[in-house]
SERO-4910 file (N, C-alpha, C, O; in steps of 0.05 Angstrom, whole numbers):
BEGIN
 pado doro    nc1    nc2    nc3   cac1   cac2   cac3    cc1    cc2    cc3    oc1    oc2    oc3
  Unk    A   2096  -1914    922   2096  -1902    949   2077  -1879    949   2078  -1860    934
  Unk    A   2055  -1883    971   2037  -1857    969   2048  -1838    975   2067  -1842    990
  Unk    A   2041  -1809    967   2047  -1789    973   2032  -1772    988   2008  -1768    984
  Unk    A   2047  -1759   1010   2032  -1745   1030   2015  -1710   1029   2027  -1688   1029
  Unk    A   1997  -1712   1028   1980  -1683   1018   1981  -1673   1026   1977  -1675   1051
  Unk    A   1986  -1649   1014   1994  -1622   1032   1972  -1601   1026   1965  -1597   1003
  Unk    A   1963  -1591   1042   1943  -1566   1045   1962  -1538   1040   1981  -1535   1056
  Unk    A   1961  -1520   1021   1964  -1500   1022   1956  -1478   1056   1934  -1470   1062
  Unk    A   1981  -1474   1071   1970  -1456   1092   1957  -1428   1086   1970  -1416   1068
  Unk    A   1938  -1417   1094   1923  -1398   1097   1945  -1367   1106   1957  -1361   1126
  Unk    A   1943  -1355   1084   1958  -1322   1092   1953  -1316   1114   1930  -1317   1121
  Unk    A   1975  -1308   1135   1969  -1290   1154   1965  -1267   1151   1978  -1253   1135
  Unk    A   1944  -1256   1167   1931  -1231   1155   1938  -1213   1193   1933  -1219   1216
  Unk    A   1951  -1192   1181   1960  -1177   1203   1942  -1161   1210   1943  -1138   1199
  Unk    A   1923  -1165   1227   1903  -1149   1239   1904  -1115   1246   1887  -1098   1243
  Unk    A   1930  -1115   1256   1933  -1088   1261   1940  -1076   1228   1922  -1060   1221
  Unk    A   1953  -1080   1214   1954  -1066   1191   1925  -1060   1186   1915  -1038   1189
  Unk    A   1912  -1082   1176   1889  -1085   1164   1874  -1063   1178   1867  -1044   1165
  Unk    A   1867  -1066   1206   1851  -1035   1220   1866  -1015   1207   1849  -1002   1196
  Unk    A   1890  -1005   1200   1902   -982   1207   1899   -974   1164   1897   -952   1154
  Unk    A   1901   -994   1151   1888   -992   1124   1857   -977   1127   1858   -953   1123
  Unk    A   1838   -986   1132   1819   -985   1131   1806   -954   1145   1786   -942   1139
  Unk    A   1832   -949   1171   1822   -927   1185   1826   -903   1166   1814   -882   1167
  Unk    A   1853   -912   1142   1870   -899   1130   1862   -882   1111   1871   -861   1102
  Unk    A   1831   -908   1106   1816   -905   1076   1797   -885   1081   1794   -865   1066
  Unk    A   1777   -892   1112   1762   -880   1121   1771   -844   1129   1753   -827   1132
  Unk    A   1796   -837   1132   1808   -807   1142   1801   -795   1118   1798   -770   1119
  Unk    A   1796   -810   1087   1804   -789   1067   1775   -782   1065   1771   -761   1052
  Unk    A   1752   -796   1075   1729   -775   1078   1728   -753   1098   1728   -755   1123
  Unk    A   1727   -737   1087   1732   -706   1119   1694   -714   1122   1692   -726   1144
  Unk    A   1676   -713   1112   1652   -713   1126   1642   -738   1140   1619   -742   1145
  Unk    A   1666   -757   1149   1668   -782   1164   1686   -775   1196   1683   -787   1217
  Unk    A   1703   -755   1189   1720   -752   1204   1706   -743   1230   1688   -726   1227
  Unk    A   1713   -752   1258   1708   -737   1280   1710   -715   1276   1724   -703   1260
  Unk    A   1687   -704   1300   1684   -680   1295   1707   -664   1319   1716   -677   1338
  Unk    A   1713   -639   1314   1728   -622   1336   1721   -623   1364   1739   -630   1380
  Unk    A   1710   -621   1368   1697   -620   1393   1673   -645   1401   1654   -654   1388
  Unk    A   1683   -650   1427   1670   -678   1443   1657   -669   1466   1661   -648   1477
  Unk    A   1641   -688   1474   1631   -682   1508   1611   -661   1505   1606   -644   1522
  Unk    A   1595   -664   1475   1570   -638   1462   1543   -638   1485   1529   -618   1485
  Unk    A   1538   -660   1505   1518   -662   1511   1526   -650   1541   1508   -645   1557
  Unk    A   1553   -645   1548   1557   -633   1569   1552   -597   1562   1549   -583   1581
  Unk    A   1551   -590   1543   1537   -564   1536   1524   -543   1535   1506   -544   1519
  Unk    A   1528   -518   1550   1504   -503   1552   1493   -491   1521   1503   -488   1499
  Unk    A   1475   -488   1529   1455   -475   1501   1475   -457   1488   1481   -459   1464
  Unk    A   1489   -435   1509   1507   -415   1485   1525   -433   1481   1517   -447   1463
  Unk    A   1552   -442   1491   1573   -457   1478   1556   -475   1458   1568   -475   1436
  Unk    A   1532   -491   1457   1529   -502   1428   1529   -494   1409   1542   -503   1390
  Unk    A   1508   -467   1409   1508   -445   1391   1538   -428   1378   1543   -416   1357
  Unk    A   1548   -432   1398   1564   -406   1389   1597   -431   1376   1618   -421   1367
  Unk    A   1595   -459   1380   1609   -472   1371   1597   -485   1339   1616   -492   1325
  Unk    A   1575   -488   1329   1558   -489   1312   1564   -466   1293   1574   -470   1270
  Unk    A   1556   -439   1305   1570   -415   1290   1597   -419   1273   1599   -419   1248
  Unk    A   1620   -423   1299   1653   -419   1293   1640   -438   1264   1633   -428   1243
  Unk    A   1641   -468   1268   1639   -487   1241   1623   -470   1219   1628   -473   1195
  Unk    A   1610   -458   1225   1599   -454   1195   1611   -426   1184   1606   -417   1162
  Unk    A   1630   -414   1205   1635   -398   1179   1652   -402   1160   1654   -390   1138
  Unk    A   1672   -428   1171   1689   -438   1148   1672   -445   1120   1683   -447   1098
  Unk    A   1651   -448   1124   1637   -458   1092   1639   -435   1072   1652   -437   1050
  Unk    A   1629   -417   1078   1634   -393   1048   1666   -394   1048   1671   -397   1024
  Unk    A   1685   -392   1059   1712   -401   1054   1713   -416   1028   1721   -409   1005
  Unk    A   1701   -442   1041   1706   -467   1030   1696   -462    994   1708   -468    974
  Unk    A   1672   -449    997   1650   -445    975   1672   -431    954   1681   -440    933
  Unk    A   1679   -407    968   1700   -390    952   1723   -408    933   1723   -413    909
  Unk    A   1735   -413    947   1759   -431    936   1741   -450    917   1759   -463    907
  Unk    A   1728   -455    910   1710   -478    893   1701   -461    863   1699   -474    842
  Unk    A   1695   -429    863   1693   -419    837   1694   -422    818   1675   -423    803
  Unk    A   1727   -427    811   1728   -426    784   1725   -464    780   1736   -474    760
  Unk    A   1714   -477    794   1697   -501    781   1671   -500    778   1656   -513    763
  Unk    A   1665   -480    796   1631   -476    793   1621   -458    763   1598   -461    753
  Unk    A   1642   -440    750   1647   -421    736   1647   -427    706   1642   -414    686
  Unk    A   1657   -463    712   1669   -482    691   1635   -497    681   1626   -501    659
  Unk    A   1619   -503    711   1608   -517    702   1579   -499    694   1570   -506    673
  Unk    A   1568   -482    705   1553   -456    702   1554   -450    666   1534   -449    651
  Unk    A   1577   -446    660   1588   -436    635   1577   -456    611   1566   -448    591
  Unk    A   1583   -486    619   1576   -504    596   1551   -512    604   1538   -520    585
  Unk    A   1538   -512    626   1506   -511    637   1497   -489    615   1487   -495    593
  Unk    A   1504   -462    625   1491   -440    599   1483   -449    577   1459   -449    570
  Unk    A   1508   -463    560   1509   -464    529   1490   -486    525   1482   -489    502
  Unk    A   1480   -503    546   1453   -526    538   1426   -515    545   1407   -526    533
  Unk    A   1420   -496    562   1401   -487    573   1398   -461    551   1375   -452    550
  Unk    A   1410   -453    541   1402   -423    524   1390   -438    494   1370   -429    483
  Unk    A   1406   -463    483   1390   -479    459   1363   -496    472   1357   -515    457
  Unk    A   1344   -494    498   1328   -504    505   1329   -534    525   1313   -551    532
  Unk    A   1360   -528    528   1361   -555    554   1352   -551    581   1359   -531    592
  Unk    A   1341   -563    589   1335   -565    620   1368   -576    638   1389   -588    630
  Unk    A   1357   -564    667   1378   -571    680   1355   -593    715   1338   -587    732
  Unk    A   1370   -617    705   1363   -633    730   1390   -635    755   1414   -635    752
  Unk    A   1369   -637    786   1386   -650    806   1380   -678    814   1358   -689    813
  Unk    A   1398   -686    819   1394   -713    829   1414   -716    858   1436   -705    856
  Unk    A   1409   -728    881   1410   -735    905   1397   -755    921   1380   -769    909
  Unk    A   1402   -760    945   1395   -772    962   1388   -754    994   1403   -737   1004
  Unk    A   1369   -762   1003   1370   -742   1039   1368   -726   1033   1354   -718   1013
  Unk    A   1383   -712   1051   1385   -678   1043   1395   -665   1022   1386   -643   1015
  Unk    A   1413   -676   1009   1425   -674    982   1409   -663    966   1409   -640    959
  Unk    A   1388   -691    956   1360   -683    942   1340   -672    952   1319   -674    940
  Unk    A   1339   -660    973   1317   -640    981   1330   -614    980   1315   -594    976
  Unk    A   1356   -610    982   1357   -590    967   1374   -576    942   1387   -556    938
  Unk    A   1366   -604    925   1364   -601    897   1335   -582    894   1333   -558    888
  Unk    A   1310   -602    902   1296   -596    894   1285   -575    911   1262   -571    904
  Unk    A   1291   -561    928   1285   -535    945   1296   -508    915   1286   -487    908
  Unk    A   1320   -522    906   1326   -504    890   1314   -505    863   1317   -484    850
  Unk    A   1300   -522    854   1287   -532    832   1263   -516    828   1257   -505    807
  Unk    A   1249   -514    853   1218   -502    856   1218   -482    858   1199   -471    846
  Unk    A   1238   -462    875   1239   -435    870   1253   -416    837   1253   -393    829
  Unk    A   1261   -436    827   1259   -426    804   1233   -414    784   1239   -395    769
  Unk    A   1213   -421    783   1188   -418    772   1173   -384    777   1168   -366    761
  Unk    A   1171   -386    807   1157   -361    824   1185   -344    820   1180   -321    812
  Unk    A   1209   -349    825   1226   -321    828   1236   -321    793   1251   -303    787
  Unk    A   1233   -330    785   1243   -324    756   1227   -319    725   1235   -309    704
  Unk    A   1199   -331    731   1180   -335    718   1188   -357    699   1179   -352    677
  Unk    A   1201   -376    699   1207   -392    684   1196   -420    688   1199   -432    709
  Unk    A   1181   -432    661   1173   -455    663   1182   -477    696   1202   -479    709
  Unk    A   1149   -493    697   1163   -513    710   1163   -532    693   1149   -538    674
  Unk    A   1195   -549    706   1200   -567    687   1230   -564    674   1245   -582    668
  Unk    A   1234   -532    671   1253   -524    664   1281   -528    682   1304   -525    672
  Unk    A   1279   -534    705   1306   -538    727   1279   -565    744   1255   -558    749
  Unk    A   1290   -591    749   1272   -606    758   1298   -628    778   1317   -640    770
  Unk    A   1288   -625    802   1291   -644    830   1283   -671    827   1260   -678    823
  Unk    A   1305   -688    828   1301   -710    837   1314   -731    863   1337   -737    867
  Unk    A   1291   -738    876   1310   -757    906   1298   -776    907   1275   -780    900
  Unk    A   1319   -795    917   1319   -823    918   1299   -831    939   1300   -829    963
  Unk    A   1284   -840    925   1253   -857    936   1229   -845    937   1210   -849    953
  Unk    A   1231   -826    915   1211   -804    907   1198   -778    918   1210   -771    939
  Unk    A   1184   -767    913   1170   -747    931   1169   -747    958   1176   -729    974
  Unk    A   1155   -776    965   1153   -786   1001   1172   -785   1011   1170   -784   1036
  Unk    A   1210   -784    994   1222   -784   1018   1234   -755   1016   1258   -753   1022
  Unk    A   1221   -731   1009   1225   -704   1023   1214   -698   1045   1223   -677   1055
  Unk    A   1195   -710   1060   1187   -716   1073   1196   -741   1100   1193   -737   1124
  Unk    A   1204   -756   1092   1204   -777   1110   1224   -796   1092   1217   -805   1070
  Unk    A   1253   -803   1106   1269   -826   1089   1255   -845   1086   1234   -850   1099
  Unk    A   1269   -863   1062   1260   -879   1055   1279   -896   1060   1297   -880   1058
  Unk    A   1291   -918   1066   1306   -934   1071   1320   -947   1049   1308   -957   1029
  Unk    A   1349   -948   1051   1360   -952   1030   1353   -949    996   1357   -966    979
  Unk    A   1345   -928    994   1329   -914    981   1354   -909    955   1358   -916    932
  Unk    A   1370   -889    979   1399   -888    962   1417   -904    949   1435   -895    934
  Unk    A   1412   -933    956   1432   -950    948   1416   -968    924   1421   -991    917
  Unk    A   1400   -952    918   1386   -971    884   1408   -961    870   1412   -937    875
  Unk    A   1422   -969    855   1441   -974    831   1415   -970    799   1428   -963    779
  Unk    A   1394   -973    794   1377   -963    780   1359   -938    784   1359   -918    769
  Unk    A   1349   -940    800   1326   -927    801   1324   -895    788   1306   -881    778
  Unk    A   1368   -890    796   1372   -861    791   1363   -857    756   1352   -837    747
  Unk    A   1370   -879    744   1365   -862    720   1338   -865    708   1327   -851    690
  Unk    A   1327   -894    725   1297   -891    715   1274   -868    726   1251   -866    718
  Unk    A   1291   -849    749   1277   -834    744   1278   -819    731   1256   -809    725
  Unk    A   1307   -803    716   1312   -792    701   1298   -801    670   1293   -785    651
  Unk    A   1293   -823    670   1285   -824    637   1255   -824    636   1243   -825    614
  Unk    A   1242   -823    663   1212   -822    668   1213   -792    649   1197   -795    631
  Unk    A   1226   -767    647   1222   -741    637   1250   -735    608   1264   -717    598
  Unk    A   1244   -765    609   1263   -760    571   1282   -752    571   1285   -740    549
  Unk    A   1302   -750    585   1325   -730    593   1342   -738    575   1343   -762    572
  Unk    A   1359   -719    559   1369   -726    531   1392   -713    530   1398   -702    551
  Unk    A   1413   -709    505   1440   -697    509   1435   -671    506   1454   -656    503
  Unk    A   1408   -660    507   1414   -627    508   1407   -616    533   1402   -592    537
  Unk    A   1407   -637    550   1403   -619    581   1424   -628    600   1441   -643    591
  Unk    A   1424   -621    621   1449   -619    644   1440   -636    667   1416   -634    675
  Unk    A   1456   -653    679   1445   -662    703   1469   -652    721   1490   -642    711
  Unk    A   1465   -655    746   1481   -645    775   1478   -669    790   1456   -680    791
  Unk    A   1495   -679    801   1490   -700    823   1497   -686    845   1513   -667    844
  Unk    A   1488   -693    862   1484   -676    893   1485   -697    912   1466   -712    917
  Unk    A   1517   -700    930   1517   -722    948   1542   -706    969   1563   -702    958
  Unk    A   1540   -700    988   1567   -694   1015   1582   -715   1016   1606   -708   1014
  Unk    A   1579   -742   1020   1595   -759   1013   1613   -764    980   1636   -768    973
  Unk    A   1595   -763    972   1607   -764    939   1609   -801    941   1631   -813    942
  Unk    A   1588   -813    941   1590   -834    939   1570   -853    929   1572   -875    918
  Unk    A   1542   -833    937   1516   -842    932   1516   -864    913   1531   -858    894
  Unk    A   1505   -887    911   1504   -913    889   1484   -896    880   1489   -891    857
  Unk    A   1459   -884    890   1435   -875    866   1439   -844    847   1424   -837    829
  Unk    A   1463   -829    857   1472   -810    838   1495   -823    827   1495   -822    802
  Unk    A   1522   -838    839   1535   -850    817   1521   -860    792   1521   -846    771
  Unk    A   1509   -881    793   1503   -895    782   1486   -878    747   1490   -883    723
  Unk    A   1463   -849    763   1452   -842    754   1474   -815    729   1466   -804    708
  Unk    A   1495   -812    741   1510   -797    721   1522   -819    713   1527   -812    690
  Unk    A   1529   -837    715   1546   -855    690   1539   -858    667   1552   -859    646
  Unk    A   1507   -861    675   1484   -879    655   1479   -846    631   1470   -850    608
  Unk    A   1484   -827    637   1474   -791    633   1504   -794    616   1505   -794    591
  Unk    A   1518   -795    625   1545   -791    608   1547   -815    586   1558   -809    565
  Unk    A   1537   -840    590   1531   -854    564   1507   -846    544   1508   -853    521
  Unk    A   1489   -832    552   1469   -821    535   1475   -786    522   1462   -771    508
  Unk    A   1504   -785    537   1512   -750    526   1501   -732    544   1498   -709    537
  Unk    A   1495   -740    561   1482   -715    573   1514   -704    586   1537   -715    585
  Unk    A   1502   -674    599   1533   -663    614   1522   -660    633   1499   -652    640
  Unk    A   1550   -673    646   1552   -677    684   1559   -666    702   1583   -662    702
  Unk    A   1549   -658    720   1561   -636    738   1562   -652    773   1552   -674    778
  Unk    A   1573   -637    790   1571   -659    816   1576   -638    840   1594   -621    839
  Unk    A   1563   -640    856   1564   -622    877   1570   -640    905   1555   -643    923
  Unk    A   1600   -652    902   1596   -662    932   1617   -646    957   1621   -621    960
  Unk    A   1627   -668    972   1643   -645   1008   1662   -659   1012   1674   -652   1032
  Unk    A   1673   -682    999   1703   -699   1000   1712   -694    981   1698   -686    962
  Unk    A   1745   -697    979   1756   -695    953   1764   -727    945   1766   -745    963
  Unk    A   1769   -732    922   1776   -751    898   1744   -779    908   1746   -803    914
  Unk    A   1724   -765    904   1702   -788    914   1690   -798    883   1696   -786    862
  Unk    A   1672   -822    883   1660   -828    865   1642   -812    843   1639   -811    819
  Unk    A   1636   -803    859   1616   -781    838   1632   -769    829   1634   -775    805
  Unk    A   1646   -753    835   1670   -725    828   1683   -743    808   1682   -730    787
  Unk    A   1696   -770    802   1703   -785    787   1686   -778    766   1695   -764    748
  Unk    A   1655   -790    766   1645   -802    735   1643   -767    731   1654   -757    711
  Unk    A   1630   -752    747   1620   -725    734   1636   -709    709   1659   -700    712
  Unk    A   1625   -706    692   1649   -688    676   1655   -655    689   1677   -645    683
  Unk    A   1643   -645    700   1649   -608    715   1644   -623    746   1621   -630    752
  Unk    A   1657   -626    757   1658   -638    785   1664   -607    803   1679   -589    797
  Unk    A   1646   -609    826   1652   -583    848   1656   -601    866   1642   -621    869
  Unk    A   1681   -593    882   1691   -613    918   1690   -592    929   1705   -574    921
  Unk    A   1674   -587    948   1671   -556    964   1672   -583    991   1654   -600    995
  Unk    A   1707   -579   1011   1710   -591   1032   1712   -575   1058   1728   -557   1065
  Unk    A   1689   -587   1071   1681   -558   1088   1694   -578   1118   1694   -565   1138
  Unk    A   1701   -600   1120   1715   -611   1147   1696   -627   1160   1676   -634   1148
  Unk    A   1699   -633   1176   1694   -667   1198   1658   -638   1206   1660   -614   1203
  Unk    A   1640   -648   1213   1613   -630   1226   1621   -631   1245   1640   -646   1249
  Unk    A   1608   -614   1267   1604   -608   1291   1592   -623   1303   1601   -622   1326
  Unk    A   1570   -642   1301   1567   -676   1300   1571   -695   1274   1564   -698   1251
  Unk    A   1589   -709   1296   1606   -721   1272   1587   -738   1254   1566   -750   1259
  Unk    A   1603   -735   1228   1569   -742   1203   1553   -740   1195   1543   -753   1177
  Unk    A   1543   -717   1212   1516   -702   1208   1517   -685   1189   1519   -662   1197
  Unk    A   1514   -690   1160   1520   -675   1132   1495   -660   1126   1492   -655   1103
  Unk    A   1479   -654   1139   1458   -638   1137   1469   -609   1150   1451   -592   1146
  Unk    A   1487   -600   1161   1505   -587   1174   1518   -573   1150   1507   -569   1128
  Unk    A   1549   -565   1161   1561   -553   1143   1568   -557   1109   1579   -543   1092
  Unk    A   1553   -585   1109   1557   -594   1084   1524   -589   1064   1521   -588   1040
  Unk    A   1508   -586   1081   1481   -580   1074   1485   -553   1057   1479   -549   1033
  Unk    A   1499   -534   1080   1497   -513   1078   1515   -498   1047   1507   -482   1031
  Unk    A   1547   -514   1048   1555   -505   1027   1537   -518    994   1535   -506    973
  Unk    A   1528   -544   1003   1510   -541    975   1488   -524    967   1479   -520    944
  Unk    A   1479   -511    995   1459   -494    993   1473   -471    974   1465   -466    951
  Unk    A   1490   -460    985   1505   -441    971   1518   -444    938   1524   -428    920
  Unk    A   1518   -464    942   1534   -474    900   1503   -471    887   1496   -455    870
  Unk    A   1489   -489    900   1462   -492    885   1449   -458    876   1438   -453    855
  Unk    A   1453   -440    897   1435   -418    895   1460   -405    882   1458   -380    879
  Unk    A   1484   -416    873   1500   -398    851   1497   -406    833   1501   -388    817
  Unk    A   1491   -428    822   1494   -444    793   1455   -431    780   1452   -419    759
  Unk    A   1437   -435    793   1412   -436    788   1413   -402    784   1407   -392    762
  Unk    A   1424   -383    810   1414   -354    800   1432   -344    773   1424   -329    755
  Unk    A   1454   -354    776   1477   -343    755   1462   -352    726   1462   -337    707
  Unk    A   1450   -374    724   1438   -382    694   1415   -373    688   1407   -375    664
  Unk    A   1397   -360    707   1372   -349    704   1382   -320    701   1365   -307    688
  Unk    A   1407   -303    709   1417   -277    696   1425   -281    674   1423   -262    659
  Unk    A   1438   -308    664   1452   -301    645   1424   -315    612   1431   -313    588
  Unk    A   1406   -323    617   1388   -332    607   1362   -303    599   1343   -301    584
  Unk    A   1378   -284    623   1355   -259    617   1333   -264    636   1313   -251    631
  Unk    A   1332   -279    656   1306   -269    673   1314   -248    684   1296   -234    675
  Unk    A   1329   -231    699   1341   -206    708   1346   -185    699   1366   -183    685
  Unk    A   1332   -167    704   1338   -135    687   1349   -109    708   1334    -96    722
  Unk    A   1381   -105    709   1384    -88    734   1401   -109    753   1420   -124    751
  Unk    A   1385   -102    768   1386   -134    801   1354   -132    811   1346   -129    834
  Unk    A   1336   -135    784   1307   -138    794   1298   -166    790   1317   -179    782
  Unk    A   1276   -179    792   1266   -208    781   1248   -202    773   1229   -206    787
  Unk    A   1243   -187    747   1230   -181    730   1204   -199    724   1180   -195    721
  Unk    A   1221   -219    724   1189   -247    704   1189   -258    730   1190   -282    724
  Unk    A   1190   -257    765   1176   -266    781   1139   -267    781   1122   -251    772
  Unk    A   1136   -286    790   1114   -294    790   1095   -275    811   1093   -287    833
  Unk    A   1087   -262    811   1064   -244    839   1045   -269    851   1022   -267    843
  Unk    A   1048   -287    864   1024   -310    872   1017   -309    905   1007   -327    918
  Unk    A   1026   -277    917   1015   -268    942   1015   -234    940   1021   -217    924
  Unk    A   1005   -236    969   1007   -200    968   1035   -186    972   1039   -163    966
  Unk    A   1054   -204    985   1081   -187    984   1090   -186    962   1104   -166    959
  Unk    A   1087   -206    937   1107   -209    919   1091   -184    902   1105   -174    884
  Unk    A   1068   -173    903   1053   -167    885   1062   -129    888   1065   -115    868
  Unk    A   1065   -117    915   1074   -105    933   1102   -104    919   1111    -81    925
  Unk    A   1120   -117    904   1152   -119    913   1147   -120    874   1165   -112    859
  Unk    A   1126   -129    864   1126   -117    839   1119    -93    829   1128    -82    809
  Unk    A   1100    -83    848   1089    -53    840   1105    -36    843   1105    -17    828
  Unk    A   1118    -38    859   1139    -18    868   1169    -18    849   1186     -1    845
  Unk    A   1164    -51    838   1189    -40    813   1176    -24    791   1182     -2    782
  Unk    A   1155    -42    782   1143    -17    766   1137     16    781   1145     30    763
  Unk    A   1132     28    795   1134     52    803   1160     66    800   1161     89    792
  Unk    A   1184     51    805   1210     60    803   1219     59    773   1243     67    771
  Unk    A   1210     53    750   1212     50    732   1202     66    718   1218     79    703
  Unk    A   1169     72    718   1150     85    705   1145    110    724   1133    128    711
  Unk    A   1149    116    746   1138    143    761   1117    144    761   1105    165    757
  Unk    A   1101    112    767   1075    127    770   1063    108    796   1075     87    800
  Unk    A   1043    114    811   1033    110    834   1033     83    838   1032     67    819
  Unk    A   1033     76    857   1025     46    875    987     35    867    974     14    872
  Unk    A    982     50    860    951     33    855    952     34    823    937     16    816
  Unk    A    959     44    806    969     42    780    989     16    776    986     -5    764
  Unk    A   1013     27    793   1022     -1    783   1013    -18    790   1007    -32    771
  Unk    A   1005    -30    814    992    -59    821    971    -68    798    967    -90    788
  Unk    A    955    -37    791    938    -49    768    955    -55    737    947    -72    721
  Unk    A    972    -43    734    988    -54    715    997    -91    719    993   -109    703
  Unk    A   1009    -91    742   1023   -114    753    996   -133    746    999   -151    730
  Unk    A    979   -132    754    957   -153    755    947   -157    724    938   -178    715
  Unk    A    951   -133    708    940   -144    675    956   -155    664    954   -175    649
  Unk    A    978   -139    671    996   -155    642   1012   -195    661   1020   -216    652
  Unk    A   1009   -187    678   1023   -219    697   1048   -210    711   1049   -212    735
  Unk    A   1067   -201    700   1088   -187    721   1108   -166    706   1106   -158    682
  Unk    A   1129   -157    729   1137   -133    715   1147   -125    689   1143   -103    679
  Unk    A   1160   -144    678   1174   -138    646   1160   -138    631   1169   -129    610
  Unk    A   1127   -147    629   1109   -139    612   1100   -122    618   1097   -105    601
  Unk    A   1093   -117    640   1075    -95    645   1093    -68    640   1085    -48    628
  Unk    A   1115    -70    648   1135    -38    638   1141    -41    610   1151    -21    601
  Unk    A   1138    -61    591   1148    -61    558   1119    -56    552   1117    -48    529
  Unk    A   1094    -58    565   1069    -52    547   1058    -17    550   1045     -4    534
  Unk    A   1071     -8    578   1070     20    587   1085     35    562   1073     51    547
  Unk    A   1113     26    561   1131     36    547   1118     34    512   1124     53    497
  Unk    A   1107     21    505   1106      9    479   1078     23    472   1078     33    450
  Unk    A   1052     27    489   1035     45    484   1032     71    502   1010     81    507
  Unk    A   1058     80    510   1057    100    534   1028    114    550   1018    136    549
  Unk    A   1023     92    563   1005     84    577   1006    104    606    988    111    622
  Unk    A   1033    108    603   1036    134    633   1016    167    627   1007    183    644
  Unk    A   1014    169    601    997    193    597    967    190    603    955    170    597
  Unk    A    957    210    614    934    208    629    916    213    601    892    214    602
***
């Protein structure tokens, strides 16, 4: 007697759960979340402004409460950078532009090698400038740019993403933590991908933007702020700073040159066309005041 075939029926899949999963998954990004305020284009110039304001001053809040991870990772950053490690950023968008905003001013305000703190974004140089299209979501690229400059277990990398999700900084600290390097992560959600692989993870959650998703916003802003704590805190604690001066700044215009002479004058007591001519022989101020001092050069 033949037997009659039965098809396994197909799961019912409850639609409304399934949205209300998914919306569920999507709430735990705050830099996904609607923003506070709607109806932005009905707006006069001050209410934009002065609603733009209110949002950002929650960020140094936000920044604050984040310390003693920034404190954590600053600390073991030091101990690779004082035996001769470099410290890299890595990002995407804005992320990596301002990694590398922070990368380049290291050189002129600290006098310290370039090379020594080095920027990297997803789809190269051109896209500080102009995105590059899915640029971010190479799953390689992050670490082949990293290994383009030898990057080895005695230096530090930072991944830099507001989402904390980036495939081209995931990817690129995974690959950094299998070669020993130490990981650091600067993103604006809590429990995200990056903050996972990173070993010193910073979640600085600054809330839904003022247009919604627009992470160049409040989230721009608090990385602006970690970045210019982690980079100035290691260049004091490395000795570029004598006082609260920038001693080994670079003079490469007339203000900076101006803003050197005058520390030397406050130092040495001696005139503004003296020091500038000091400032210009020796290259900048901590030589030029240790060679005064060393052949007391202030006696006429």
């Amino acid at each position: 007697m033949a037997t009659k075939k039965t098809s396994a029926k197909p799961a019912k899949v409850n639609a409304k759960k399934a949205v209300k999963k998914v919306a569920n998954k999507a709430d735990k990004r705050t830099t996904e979340q609607s923003s506070k305020y709607n109806h932005l284009e009905k707006m006069n110039t001050k209410e934009l402004l002065s609603h733009i304001n209110t949002e950002d001053k929650s960020v140094p809040v936000a920044v604050n409460k984040a310390i003693p991870k920034i404190k954590i990772l600053v600390d073991a950053a030091y101990d690779k950078m004082k035996n001769g490690g470099r410290l890299f950023y890595i990002g995407a968008g804005t992320s990596g532009r301002l990694g590398i905003v922070d990368a380049s001013e290291c050189p002129p305000t600290f006098g310290v090698p370039f090379g020594l703190v080095v920027g990297l974004i997803a789809g190269g140089d051109k896209a500080i400038r102009k995105a590059v299209e899915f640029a971010e979501d190479d799953e390689k690229q992050g670490w082949k740019d990293l290994k383009a400059y030898k990057i080895s277990k005695k230096d530090v990398l930072i991944g830099i993403a507001a989402s904390g999700s980036t495939p081209y900084v995931v990817s690129a600290l995974k690959e950094a933590n299998k070669a020993g390097v130490l990981t650091g992560c600067v993103v604006c959600n809590k429990g995200s991908k990056v903050a996972e692989v990173a070993q010193f993870p910073i979640e600085v959650v600054v809330g839904p933007e003022f247009v919604t998703g627009s992470t160049r916003m409040k989230s721009g802003t608090a990385q602006k702020l970690v970045l210019n704590m982690i980079s100035t805190s290691l260049m004091i604690k490395l000795g570029r700073v004598k006082g609260n001066k920038m001693v080994d700044m670079t003079p490469t215009n007339n203000k900076l040159i101006k803003r050197g002479a005058k520390m030397i004058m406050d130092d040495l007591k001696v005139d503004e066309p003296k020091a500038t001519l000091l400032l210009k022989t020796y290259g900048n101020v901590r030589k030029a005041i240790a060679a005064v001092k060393k052949l007391d050069l202030t006696k006429d």
